[in-house]
VOGU-3710 file (C-alpha; in Angstrom, 3 decimals, decimal comma):
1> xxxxxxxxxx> -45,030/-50,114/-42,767  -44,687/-49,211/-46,259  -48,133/-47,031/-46,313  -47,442/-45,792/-42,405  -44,121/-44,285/-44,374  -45,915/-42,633/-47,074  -48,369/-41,332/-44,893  -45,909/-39,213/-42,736  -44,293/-38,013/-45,532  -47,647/-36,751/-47,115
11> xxxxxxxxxx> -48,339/-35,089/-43,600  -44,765/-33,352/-43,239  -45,426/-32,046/-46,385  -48,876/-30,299/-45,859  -47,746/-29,351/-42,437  -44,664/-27,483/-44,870  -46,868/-26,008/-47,419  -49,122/-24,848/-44,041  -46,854/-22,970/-42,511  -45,473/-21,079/-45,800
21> xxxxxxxxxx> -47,601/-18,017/-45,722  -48,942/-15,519/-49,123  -45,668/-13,446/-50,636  -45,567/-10,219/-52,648  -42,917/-9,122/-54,700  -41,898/-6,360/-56,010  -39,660/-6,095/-59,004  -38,170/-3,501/-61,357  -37,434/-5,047/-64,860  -35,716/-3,515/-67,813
31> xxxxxxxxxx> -35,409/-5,136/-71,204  -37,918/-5,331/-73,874  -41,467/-5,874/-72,571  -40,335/-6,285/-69,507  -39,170/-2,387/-68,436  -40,704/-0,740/-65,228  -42,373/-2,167/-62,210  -43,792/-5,333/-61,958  -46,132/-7,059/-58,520  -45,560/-10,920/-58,000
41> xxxxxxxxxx> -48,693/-12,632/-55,950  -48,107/-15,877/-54,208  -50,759/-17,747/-52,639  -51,059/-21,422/-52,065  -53,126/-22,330/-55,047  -52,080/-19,056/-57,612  -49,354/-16,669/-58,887  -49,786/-14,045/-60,647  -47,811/-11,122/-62,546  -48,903/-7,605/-62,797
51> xxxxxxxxxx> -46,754/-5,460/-65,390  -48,213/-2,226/-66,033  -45,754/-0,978/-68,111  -47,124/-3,637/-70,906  -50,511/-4,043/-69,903  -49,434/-7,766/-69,958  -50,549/-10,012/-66,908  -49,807/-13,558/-66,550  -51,555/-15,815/-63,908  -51,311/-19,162/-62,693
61> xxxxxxxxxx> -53,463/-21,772/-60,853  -51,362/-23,992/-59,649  -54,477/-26,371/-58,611  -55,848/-26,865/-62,120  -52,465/-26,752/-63,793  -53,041/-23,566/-65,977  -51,297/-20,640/-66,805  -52,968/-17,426/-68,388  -51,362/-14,663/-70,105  -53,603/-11,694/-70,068
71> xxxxxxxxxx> -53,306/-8,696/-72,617  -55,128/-5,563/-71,528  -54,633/-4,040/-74,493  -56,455/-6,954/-76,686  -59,162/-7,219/-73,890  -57,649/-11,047/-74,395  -57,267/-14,086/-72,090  -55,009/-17,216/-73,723  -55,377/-19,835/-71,362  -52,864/-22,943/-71,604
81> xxxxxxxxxx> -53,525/-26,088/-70,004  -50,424/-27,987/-68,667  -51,593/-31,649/-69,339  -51,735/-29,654/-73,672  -48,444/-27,916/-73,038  -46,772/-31,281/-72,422  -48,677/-33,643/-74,711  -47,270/-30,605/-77,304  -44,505/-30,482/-76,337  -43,959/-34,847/-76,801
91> xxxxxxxxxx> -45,033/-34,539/-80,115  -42,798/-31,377/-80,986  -40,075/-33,917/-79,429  -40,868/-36,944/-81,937  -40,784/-34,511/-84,806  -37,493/-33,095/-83,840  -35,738/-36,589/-83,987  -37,272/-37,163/-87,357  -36,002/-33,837/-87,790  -32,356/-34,336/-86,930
101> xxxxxxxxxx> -32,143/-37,355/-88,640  -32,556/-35,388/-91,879  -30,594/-32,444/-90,736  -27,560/-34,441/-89,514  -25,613/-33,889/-92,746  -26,114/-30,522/-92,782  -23,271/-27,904/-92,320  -24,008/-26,682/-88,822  -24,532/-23,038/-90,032  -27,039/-24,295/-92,538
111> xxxxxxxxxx> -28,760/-26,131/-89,581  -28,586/-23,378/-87,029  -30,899/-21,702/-89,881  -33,771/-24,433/-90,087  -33,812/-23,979/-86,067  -31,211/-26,771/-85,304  -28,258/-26,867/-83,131  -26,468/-27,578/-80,314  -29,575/-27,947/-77,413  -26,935/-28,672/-74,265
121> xxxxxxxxxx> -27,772/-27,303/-71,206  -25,376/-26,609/-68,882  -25,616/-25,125/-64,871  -22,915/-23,482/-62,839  -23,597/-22,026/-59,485  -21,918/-18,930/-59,269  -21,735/-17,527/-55,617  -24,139/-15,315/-53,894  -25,198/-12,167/-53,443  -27,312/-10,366/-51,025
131> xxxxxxxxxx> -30,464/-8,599/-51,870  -32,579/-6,834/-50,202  -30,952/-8,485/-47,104  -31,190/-11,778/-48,097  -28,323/-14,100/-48,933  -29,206/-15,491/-52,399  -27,369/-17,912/-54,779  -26,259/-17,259/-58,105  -26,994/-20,157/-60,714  -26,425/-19,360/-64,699
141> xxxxxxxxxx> -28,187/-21,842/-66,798  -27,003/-21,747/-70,399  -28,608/-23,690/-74,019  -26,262/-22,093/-76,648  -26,577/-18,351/-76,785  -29,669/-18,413/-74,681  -28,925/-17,648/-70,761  -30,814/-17,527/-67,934  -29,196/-15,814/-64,577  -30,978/-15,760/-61,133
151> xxxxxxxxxx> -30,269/-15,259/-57,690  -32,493/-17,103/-55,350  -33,708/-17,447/-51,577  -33,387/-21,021/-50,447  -34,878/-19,642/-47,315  -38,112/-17,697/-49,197  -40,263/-20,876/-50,009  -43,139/-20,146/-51,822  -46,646/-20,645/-50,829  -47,811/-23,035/-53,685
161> xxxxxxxxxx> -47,339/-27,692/-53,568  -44,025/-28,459/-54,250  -45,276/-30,857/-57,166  -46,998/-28,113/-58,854  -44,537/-25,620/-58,572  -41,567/-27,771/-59,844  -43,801/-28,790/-62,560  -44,524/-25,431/-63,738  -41,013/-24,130/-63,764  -40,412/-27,028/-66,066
171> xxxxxxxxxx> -42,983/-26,004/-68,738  -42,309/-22,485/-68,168  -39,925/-21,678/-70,686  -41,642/-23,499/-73,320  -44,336/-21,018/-73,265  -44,904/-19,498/-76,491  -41,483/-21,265/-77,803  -42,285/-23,985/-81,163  -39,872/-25,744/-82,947  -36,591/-27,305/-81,631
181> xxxxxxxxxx> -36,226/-24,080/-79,362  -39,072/-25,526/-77,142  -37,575/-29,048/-76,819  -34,306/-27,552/-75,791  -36,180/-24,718/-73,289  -37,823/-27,803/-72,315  -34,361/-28,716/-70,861  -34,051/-25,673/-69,257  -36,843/-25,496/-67,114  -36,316/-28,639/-65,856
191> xxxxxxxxxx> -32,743/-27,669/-64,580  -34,462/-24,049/-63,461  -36,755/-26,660/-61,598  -34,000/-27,995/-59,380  -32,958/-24,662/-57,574  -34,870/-24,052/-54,026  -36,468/-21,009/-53,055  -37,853/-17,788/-54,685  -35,906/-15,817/-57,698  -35,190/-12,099/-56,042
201> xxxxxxxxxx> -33,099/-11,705/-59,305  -33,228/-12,577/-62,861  -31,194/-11,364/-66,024  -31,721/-13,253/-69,283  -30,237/-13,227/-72,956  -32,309/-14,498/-75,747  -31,528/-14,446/-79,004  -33,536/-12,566/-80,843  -34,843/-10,334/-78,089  -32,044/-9,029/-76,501
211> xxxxxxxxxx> -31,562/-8,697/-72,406  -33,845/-8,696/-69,714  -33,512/-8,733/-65,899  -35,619/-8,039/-63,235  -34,947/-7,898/-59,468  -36,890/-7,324/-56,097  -37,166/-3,855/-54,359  -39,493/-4,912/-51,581  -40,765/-8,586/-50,267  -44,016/-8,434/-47,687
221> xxxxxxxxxx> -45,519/-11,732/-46,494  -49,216/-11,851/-45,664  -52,767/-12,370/-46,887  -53,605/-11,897/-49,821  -56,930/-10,923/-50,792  -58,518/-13,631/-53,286  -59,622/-11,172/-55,660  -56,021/-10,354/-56,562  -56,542/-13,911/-58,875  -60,003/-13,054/-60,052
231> xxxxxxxxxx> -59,717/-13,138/-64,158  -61,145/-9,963/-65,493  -64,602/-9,707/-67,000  -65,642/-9,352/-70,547  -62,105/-10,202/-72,048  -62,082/-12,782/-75,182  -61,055/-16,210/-73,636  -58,676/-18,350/-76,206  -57,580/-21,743/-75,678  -54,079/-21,499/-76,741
241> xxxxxxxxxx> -52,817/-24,996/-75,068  -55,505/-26,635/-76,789  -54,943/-25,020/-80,165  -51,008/-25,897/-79,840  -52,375/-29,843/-79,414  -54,579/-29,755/-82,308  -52,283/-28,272/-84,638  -49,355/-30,424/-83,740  -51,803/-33,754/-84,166  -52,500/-32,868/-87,198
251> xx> -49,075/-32,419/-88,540  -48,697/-29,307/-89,112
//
């Protein structure tokens, strides 16, 4: 009865992910490295990013569990696995209670410093809005000074397995973070993880860097053609998850 069970669930959700079709997204961002237009590609095994303004792609296959961040401008690939991104990411974890063990009689100010601090997350869903005709909801998601708005489409599903997806919005915001930032971004993606649908609206404030938002000015569902996720030729291909691994195995 037990397997009968799992087997109908496993079928519901392929006939789901079936019937969710390819989604492009337009967006207009503003912020550092994030201002003017940017194309979002769904499809049910890749997304990718287009920013022109930066010359900055980023693309992932949700199948293989990789994400790529592409610079234009370097001719460069860095590729980072998921299964490296996590296993860094445990033993950037085990350091940082080592870490706060020392730290703990610190004054917090002298703490904040070494990259310490409070790492609560908190969520609060804020209303809706409407965009672009759609009725969104508002979530804020906030780890001390860093916060992360969005307004999303519970109704806009994207293309891509649930499992993947919620695992990449998880490691997300760990990307390119080190330190005891990434075990508390950590937290965030996991609580970015729980919100349903598609993000027609993001504003975030990081310290550091300042303000950034982005929102949709046009949605179109259909086809897309597969060499949207084609990597480009003759670029320099780094293997930044693995490098991450390495590095943190060796204590350093």
């Amino acid at each position: 009865m037990k397997a009968t069970t799992r087997s109908a669930v496993f079928l519901l959700c392929a006939s789901l992910s079936a019937l969710a079709t390819d989604l492009t997204l337009t967006m207009t961002g503003t912020g550092k490295g994030h201002a003017g237009e940017q194309t979002q590609y769904w499809s049910a095994k890749f997304m990718r990013i287009n920013n022109g303004g930066n010359q900055m792609d980023t693309m992932v296959d949700f199948e293989q569990g990789v994400s790529y961040n592409i610079d234009h401008k370097k001719k460069l690939i860095q590729r980072i696995g998921w299964d490296d991104l996590e296993a860094s990411m445990k033993a950037m974890s085990e350091k940082m209670e080592a870490m706060s063990e020392k730290m703990k009689d610190l004054p917090p100010s002298v703490q904040k410093m070494m990259g310490g601090g409070d790492t609560t997350v908190t969520v609060e869903e804020q209303g809706s809005e409407t965009i672009l005709g759609r009725k969104c909801r508002r979530w804020k998601v906030t780890m001390g000074s860093t916060i992360l708005e969005s307004s999303h489409d519970p109704s806009l599903k994207p293309p891509v397995p649930l499992t993947s997806y919620k695992r990449f919005l998880r490691l997300q915001q760990t990307t390119g973070q080190m330190g005891p930032r990434a075990a508390g971004m950590l937290k965030v993606g996991e609580e970015m993880a729980k919100i349903q649908g598609v993000a027609l609206k993001t504003h975030t404030v990081l310290p550091m860097v300042g303000e950034v938002t982005s929102v949709a000015t046009a949605i179109k569902e259909g086809p897309i053609p597969a060499s949207t996720f084609t990597l480009p030729e003759g670029y320099k291909v780094e293997d930044t998850g693995k490098k991450m691994r390495e590095s943190l195995a060796k204590g350093r």
